[in-house]
N, C-alpha and C positions, 0 to 999 in steps of 0.2 A: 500706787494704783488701788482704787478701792470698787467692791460695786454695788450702784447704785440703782434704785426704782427709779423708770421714765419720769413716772409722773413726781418725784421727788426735784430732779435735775433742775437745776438753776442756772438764767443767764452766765455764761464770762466760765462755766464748768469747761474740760478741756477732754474729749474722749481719749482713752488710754488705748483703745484699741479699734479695730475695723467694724461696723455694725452690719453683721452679714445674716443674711435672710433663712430661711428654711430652705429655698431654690440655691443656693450659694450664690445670690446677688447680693455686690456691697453696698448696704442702701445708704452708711455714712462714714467716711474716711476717720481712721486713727487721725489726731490732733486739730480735728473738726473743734471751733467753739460753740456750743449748745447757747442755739436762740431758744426763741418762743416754736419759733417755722420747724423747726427741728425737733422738738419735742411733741409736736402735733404729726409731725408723718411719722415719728416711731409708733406714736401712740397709736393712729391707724393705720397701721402694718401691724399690730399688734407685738410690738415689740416691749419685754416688760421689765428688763434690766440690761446696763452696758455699764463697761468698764470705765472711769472716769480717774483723770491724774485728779493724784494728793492736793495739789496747791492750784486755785482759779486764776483766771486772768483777772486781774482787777480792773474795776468798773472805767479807772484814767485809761488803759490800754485798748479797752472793747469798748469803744464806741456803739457798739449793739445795744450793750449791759446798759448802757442810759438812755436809748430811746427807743427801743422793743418796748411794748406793752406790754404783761401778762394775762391770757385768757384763760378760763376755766374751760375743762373738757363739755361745758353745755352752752358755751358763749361762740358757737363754729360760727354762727349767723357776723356775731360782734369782729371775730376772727376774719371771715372771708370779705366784710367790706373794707378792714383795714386793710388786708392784702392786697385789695381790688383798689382803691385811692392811695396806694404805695406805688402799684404799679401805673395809675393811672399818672402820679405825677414825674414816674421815671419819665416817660411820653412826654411828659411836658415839657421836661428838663431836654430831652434832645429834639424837641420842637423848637426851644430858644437855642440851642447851642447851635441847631445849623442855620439860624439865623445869621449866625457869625461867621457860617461857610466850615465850623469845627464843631466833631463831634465823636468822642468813642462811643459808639450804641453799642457796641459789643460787651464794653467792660460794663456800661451803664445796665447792661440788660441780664446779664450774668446773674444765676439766682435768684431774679427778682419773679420769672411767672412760677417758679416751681412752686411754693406753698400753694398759689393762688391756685393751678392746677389740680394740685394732688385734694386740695378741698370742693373746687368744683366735681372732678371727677369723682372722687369718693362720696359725694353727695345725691349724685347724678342727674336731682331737678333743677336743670340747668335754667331754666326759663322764672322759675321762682327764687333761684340765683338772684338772676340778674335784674329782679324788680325791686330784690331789697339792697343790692347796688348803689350806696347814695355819692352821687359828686356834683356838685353845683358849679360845673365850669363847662371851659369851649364842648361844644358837642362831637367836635370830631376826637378830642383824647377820648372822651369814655367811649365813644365808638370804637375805637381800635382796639381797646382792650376789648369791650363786648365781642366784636368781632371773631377778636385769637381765642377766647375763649370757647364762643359757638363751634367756631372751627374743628376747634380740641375735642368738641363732644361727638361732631360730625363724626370726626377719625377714629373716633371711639366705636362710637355708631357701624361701621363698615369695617374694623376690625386691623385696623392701623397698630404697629408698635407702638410700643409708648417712647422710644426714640422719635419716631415719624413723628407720633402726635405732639412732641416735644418741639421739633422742629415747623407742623403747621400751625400749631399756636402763637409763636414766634414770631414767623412771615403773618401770620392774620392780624395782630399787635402791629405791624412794623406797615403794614400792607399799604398807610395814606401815607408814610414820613415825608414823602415826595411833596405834600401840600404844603411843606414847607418856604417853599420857591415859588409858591402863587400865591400873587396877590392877595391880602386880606379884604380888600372889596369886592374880588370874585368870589371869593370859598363865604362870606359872610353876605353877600348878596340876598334882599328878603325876596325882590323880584326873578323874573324869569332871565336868564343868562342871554346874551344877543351870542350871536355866531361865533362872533371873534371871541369871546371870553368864555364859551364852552369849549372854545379848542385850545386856548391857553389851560382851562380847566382838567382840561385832559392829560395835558403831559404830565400832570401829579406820576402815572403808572410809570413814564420809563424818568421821573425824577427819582422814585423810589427806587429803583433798578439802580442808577445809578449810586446812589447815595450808598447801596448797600456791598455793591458789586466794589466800589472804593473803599470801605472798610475792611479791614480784618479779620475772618471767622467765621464768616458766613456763604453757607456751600449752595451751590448753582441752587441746588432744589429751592431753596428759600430766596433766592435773589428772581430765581423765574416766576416762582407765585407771586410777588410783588408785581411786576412789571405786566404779569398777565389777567390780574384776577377783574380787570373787567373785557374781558374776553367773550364770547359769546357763543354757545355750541352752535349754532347755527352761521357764523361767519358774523355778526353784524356789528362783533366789537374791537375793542382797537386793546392799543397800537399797531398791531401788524392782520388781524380779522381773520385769526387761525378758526380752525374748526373740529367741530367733534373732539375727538381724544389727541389731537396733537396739540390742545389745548393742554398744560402738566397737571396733574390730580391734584394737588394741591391749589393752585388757582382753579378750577372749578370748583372746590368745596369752599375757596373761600369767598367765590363770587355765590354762591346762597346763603352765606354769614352776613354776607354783605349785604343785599336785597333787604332779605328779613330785617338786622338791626335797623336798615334805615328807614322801610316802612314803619317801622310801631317804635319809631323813638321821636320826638318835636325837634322841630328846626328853624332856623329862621324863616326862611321859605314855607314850610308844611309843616301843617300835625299831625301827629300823627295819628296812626288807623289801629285797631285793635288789630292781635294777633290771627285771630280768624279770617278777618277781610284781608289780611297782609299773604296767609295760606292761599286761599282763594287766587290772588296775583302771580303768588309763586308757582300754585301749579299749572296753572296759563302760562306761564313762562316756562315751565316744562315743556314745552311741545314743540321748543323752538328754540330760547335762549339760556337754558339751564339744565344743564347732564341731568339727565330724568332718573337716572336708576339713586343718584345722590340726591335730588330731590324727592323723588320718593321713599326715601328712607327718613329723609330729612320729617318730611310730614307726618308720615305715621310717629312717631318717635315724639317730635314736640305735640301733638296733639295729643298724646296716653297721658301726659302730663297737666291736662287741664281735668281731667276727668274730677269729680267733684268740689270743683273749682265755682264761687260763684260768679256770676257774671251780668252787666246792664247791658240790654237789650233794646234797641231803638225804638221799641215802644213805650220806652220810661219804665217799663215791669224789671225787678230782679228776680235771677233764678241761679239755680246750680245745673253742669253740666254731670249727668247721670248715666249717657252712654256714646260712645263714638258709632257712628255708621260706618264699618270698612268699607265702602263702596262709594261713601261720598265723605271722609273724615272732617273735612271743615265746617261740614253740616250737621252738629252732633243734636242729639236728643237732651231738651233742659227741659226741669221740671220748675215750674213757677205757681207758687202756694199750692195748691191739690190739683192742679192741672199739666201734662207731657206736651210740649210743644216739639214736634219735628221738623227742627229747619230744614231740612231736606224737601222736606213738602212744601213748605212755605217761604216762596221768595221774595216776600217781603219782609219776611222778617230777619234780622241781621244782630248779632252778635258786635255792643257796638265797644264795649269795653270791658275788660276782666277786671275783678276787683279782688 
């Protein structure tokens, strides 16, 4: 047993002992093998030596030690998209596997959002996250993650354990698996759905539900936020058209993960809307179809984050956003060359893309 600096520790390394916190929380089990993902959340916990056996696993036994990357503690950006297209292709891996009618999402999912987490959260610009997010495939994998991640910040937001928020990440991640069992020419459809194939489109919720409720490991909380999260406070969502808070906390935060990512992401169908006009929607759906007290945390919250952000403006001008209005936040104050435009006064004018 020897000890050794975090920032020294090498893939296939073997801890010799428990890594336990200043709170006595153990944040990485005796005979743990040290990744990359592992040396990055000691390293922010600020953790700056642990105990390590004499002798490594070699590189034939740890499969890790040959296809982990190594990042530098200034490469987080390079870091969290590889975590974020790790995870995104777990997704995709039990996207085809329930093709076949099999799949352990449990075992498949095990330590895969943790890094991604612990770097979103410890980051906490969650929305410039997930612009520098690159994955060039299906739209609904990166959505699921964007999704469980949003969610994750949500929970964070409102003051969620980080067990809970561990948990609504997860269900937010897992929330379409259900699309699995519909049709590819419904979910890829560029036109408008007829009747009959928005209501096949819909049983995605209790496919998820079920999918998850059959696997191993997964506690009601997270099997209900599947099955519920296009629910509606207002009664007008389905499956079942529950209301207000007997909708589970969980599905209502992740049905404004949901809304959000899918306004300001492209689709086959639609393109999408800048972040601004996507608020504007969401809190019109506050007043009706979205727990308002989570939407309005929601708003304030991703909004502080654009603040000296630049931004194109539907009158072909670029500016930078210089102050939020509390009273009207998706209407913030941009300065464009020597001049303050208040979109709050002005309703023509529109915030049409963040850059």
């Amino acid at each position: 047993m020897q000890l050794v600096a975090v920032d020294e520790l090498r893939n296939g390394m073997v801890l010799a002992q428990d890594v336990i916190s200043d709170t006595f929380v153990n944040i990485v089990s005796e005979s743990t093998v040290v990744t990359n993902e592992i040396v990055e959340k000691l390293m922010n916990l600020g953790i700056d030596f642990v105990y390590v056996q004499s002798e490594m696993v070699s590189p034939e036994e740890n499969t890790l030690y040959k296809t982990e990357p190594k990042f530098d503690r200034t490469d987080s950006n390079e870091a969290l998209n590889y975590n974020f297209n790790k995870t995104v292709n777990k997704i995709k891996n039990i996207f085809n596997d329930l093709k076949f009618g099999v799949a352990d999402i449990k075992k498949e999912m095990d330590g895969t959002l943790e890094p991604l987490l612990d770097g979103i959260l410890i980051n906490n610009d969650i929305l410039k996250n997930l612009r520098l997010m690159k994955y060039d495939d299906d739209y609904t994998l990166k959505h699921s993650v964007n999704v469980g991640l949003l969610s994750a910040m949500i929970g964070k937001w409102i003051g969620l354990t980080k067990k809970e928020i561990a948990d609504l990440s997860l269900a937010g991640t897992l929330h379409d698996v259900g699309k699995s069992k519909v049709p590819r020419y419904i979910i890829n459809k560029p036109g408008e759905l007829s009747a009959q194939e928005y209501g096949i489109a819909q049983l995605h919720a209790q496919y998820s539900y079920e999918i998850l409720s059959e696997s191993h490991g997964f506690s009601v909380e997270i099997c209900n936020a599947v099955k519920y999260h296009h629910e509606r406070f207002n009664g007008s969502g389905y499956p079942e058209g529950l209301k207000g808070k007997t909708i589970p906390l969980y599905a209502r935060i992740i049905a404004v993960a949901d809304v959000f990512d899918a306004l300001t992401a492209d689709k086959v169908y639609q393109r999408k809307i800048s972040p601004f006009l996507a608020a504007d929607i969401i809190k019109n759906m506050s007043f009706g179809e979205l727990d308002p007290e989570i939407t309005n945390i929601f708003l304030k919250k991703i909004s502080e984050f654009y603040v000296g952000n630049k931004v194109l403006l539907n009158t072909g001008e670029e500016g930078e956003i210089v102050y939020l209005n509390k009273f009207d936040i998706t209407k913030p104050l941009v300065k464009v060359n020597e001049k303050f435009l208040d979109l709050a006064t002005k309703s023509d004018i529109q915030i049409k893309e963040v850059l």
